[in-house]
C-alpha positions in Angstrom: -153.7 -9.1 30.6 -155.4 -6.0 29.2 -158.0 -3.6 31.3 -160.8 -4.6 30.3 -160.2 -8.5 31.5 -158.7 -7.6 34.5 -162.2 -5.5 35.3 -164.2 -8.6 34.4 -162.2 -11.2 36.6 -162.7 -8.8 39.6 -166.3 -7.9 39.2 -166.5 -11.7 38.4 -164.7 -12.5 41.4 -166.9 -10.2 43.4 -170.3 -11.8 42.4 -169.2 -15.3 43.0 -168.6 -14.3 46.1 -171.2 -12.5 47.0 -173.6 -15.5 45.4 -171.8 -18.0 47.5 -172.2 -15.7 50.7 -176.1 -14.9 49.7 -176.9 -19.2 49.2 -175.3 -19.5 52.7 -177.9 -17.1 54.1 -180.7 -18.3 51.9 -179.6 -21.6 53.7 -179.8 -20.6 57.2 -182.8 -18.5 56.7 -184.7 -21.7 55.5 -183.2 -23.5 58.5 -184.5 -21.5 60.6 -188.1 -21.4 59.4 -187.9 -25.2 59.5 -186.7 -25.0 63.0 -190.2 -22.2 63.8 -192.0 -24.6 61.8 -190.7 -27.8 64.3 -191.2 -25.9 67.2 -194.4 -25.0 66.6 -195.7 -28.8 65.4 -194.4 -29.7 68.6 -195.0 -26.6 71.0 -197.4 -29.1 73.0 -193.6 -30.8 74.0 -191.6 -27.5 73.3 -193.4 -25.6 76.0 -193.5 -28.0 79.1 -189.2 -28.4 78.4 -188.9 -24.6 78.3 -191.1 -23.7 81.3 -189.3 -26.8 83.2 -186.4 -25.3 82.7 -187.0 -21.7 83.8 -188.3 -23.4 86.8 -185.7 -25.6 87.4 -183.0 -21.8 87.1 -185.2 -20.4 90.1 -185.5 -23.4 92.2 -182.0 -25.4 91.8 -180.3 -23.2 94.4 -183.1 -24.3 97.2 -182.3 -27.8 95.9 -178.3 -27.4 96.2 -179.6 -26.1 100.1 -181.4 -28.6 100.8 -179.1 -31.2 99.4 -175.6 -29.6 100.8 -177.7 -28.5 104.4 -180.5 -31.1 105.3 -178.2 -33.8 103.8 -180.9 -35.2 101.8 -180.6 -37.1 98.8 -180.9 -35.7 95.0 -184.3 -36.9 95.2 -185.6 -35.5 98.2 -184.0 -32.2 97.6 -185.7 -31.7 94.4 -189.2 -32.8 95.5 -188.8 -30.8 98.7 -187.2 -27.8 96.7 -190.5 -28.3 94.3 -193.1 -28.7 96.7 -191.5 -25.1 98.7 -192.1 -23.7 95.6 -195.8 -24.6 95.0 -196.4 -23.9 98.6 -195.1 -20.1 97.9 -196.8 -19.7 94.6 -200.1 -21.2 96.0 -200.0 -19.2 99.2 -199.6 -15.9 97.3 -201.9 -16.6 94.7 -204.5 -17.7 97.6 -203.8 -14.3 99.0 -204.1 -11.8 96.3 -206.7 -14.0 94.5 -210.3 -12.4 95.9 -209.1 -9.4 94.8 -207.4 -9.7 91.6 -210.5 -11.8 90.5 -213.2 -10.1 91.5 -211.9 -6.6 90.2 -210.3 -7.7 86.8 -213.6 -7.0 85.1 -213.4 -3.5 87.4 -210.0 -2.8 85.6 -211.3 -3.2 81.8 -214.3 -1.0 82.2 -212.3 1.8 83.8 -209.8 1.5 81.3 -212.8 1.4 79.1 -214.6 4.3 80.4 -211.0 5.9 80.5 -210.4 5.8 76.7 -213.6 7.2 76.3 -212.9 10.3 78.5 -209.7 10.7 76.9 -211.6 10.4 73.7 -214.1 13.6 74.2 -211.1 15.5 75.4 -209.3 14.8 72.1 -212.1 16.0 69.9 -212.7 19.0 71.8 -209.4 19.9 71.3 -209.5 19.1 67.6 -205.9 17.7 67.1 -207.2 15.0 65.5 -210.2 13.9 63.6 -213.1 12.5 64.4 -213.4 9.4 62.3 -209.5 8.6 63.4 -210.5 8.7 67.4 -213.4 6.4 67.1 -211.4 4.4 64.9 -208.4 3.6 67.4 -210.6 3.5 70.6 -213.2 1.5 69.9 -210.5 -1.1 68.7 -208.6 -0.7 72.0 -212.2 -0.8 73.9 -212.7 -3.9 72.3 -209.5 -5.6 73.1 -209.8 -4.7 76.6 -213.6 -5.7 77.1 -212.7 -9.3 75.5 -209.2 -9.4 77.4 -210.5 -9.0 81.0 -210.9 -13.1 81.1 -207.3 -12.7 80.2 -205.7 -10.5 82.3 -207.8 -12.4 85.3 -205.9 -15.6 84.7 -203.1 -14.8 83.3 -202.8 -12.9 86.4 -203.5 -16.0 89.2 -201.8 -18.5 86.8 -198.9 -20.2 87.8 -196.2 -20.3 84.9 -197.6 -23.8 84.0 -201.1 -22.6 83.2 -200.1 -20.1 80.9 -199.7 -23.1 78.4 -202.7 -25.7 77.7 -204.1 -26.5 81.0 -203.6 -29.1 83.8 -201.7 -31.5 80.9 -199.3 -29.1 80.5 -199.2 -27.8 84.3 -198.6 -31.8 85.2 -195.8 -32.4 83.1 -194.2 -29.3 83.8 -193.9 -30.4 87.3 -192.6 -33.2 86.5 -189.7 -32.4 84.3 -188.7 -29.8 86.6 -188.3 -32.4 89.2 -186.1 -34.5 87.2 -184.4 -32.0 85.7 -183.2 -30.8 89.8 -182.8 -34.7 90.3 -180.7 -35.6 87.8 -179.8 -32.7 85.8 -176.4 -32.7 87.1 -175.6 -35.8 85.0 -177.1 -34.3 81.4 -173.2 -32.2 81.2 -171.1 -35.3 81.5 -173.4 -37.1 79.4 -173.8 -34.4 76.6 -169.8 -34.3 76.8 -169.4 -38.1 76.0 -171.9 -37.6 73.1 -170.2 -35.0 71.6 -167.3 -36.1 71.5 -164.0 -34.9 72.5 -163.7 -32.0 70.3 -167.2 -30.8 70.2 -168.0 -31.7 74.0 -165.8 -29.2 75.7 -167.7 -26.4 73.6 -171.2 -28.0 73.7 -171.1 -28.0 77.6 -169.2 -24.3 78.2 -172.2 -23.3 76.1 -174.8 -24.8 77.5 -173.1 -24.0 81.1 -173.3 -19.9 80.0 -177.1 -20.4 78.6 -178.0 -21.9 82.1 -176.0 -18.8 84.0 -177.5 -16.8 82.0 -180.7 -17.9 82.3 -181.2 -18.1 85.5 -179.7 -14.8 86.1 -182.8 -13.3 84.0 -185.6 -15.1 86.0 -184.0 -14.4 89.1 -182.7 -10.4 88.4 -186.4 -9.7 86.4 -188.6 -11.0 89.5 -186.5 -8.6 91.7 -186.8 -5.6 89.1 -190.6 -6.3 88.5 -191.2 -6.9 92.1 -189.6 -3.3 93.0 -191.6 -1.5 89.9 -195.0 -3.1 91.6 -193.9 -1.9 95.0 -193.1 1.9 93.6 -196.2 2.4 91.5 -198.4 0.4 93.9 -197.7 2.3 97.0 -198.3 5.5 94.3 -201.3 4.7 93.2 -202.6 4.0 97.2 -201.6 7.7 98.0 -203.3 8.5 94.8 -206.6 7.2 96.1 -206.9 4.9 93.1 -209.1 2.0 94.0 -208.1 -0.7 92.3 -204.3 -0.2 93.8 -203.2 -3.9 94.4 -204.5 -5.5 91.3 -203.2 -3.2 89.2 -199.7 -3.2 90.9 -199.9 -7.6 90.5 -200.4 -6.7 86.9 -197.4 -4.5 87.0 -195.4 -7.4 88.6 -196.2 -9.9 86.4 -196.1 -7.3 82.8 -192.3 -7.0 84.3 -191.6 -10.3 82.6 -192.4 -8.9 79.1 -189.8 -6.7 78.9 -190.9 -3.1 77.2 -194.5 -4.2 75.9 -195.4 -5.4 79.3 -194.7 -2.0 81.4 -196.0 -0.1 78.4 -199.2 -1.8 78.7 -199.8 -1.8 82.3 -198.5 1.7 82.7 -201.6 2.9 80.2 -204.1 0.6 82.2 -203.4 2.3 85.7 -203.4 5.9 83.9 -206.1 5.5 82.4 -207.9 3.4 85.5 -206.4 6.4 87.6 -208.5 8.8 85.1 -211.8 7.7 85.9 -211.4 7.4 89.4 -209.4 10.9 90.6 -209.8 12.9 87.4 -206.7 14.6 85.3 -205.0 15.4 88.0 -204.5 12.1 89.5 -204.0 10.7 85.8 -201.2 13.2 85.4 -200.2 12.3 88.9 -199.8 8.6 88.0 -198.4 8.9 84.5 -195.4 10.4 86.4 -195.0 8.1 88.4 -194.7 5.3 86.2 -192.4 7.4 83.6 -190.3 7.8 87.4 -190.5 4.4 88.1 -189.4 3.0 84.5 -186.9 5.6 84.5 -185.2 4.2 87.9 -186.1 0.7 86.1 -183.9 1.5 82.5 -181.4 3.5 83.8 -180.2 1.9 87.4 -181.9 -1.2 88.4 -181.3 -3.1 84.9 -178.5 -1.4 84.4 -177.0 -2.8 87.2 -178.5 -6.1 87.9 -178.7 -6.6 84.2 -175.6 -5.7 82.8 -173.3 -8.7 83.4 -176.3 -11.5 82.7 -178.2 -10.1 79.4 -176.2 -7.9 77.7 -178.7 -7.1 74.9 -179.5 -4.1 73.4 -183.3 -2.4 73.8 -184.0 -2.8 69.8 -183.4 -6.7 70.1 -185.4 -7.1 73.1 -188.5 -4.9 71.1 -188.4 -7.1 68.4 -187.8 -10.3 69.8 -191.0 -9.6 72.2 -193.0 -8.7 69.3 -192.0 -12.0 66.6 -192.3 -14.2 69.8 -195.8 -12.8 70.9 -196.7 -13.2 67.2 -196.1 -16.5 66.8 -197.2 -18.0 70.2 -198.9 -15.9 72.4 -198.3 -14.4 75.4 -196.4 -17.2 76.4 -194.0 -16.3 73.6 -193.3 -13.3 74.9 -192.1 -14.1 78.1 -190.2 -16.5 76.7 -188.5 -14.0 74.4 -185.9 -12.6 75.9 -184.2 -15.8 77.5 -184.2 -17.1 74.1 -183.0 -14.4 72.1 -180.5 -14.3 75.6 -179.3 -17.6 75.0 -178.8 -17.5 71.6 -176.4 -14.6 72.2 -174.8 -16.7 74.3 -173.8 -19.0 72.2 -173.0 -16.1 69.1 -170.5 -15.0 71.2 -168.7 -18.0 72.2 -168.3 -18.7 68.7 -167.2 -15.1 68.5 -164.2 -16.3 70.8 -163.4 -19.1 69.2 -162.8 -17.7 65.7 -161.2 -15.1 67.5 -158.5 -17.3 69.4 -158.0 -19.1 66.2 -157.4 -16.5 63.8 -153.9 -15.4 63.7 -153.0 -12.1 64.4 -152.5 -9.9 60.8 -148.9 -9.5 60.0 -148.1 -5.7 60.5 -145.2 -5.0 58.2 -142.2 -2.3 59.6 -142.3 0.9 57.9 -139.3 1.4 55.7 -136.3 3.7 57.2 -135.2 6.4 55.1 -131.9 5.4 53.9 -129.5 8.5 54.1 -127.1 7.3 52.1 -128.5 7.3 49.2 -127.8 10.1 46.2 -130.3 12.8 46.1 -132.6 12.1 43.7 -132.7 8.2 43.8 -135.7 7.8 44.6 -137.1 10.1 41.8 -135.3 8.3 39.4 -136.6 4.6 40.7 -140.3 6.2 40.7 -140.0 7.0 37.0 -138.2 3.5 36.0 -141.6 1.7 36.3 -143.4 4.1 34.6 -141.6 4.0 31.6 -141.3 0.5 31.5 -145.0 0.0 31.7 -145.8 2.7 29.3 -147.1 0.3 26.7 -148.1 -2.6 28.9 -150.4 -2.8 32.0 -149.0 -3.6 35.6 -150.9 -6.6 36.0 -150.2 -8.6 32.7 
């Protein structure tokens, strides 16, 4: 076989292969678009299921309690397990209500008024111009005028009411119930389904999503609850006003990972602006760079590390596609999805891994010292003149 053909098989070889390997993609890029496209047909099911579940990771270990303690039955743990959680939620909400509520609309005009400030200072200083300030604030004075409504509620909301209302807050409830009651029987089941030698995979999945899981509700309530502690007892030696609401805000933007600090952080500067001035801005702003510097580089770190194990870039745009496509209610939902689905990458990661054998590794040769000199000189230039007139691979 001459040059030229041998050149053509491999380029040839080559692009089948890299048109086989481009279909597959093509393939599982249109799968999942249907699968956005399903979810979204049927988000008025989809979202109940998923919130159920992220209650069910918080609340199963009072259920175990009350179950392996109390001595009650599956039923009565769950209900009793459910109803302490509602009392809790209710309670707190009751408490930080009057004023959350009556100074959300407090928070957007400051902010407001804050921009503006900002605004004046910016043009005086001429680093940008004109046209291009009042351009980007009056966009961001709008969206926080028409968002007060927003932050109110999404504030006091339980996780149920940040889908469609009571419908969705009911059947929540009641899926999360019956998911403590009898979700201990959806792994044997699954595993009979399955079949023997897809069930034992299915449920060590599905086993690592649920760790891992509930290790991000339970790990970002304690990291968000000691960001709102640290920038709420900052702002109170501050002399900001509106203190408690904003540090609620910070508690619950915790569960948005990177957008959700960012956002809040901004509000309270620029809250802190109109009511102590630059100096008590500047004050603030570093105390929340503090704060989310303790928060990326020790608390997640550390509490983090073993349940997520994602990298920030993934997060960032996981938060922003999810947020996109469904709300705010996609963005907290973000990160234990893109979580889970890691998950599961990397148990399929093992698998190939145990199954692939290991690559032969071949001995190096051993000089052979008794050999003439010059053998090997003479072997080297055997082949060579052989295939003088012929190539090496006809």
């Amino acid at each position: 076989m001459d040059e030229k053909t041998t050149r053509e098989r491999l380029i040839g070889d080559g692009l089948s292969w890299l048109a086989l390997w481009s279909l597959r993609w093509v393939l599982i890029a249109a799968g999942a678009v249907l699968l956005a496209w399903v979810v979204q047909r049927t988000w008025v099911i989809v979202l109940p299921v998923v919130l159920a579940l992220v209650v069910t990771t918080v609340l199963e270990p009072l259920s175990r309690l009350y179950e392996h303690r109390l001595r009650l039955g599956p039923a009565l743990a769950a209900a009793a397990a459910l109803l302490t959680g509602l009392a809790v939620l209710v309670g707190t909400g009751l408490a930080i209500a009057p004023s959350v509520a009556g100074q959300a609309d407090d928070i957007a005009a400051d902010a407001s008024s804050g921009l503006q400030e900002l605004q004046d200072r910016v043009q005086s200083s001429d680093m940008v111009t004109e046209d291009q300030v009042d351009s980007g604030i009056q966009n961001i004075q709008g969206r926080l005028t028409d968002s007060a409504d927003a932050i109110a509620s999404g504030v006091l909301g339980t996780l149920g009411a940040l889908g469609s209302g009571l419908v969705t807050l009911i059947i929540t409830l009641l899926l999360t119930f019956f998911f403590l009651k009898d979700g201990r029987r959806f792994r044997p089941w699954l595993h009979a389904v399955t079949g023997r030698r897809a069930g034992p995979h299915v449920v060590t999945v599905l086993e690592r999503s649920w760790a891992t899981l509930g290790g991000f509700i339970r790990t970002q309530a304690l990291v968000s609850l000691i960001d709102a502690i640290f920038i709420g007892v900052g702002l109170l030696l501050v002399g900001v006003p509106l203190a408690v609401p904003l540090a609620v805000l910070t508690f619950f933007g915790g569960f948005v990972p990177i957008v959700g600090a960012f956002v809040v952080g901004a509000i309270a500067v620029l809250v802190a602006l109109v009511s102590v001035g630059w100096g008590g801005a500047l004050i603030v702003l570093g105390i929340i760079v503090a704060v989310q510097q303790l928060e990326g580089n020790v608390l997640q770190p550390w509490l983090q590390s073993k349940v997520m194990r994602l990298h920030p870039a993934i997060v960032l745009l996981a938060v922003t596609l999810a947020s996109t496509l469904f709300g705010i209610v996609g963005a907290f939902l973000a990160v234990p999805v893109v979580a889970v689905l890691a998950v599961t990458l990397r148990y399929l990661d093992e698998v190939v891994r145990d199954r692939t054998p290991p690559a032969a590794e071949t001995p190096p040769a051993e000089p052979d010292d008794t050999r003439p000199a010059g053998a090997d000189h003479a072997e080297a230039s055997e082949p060579a003149a052989e295939g003088a007139g012929a190539s090496p691979m006809s």
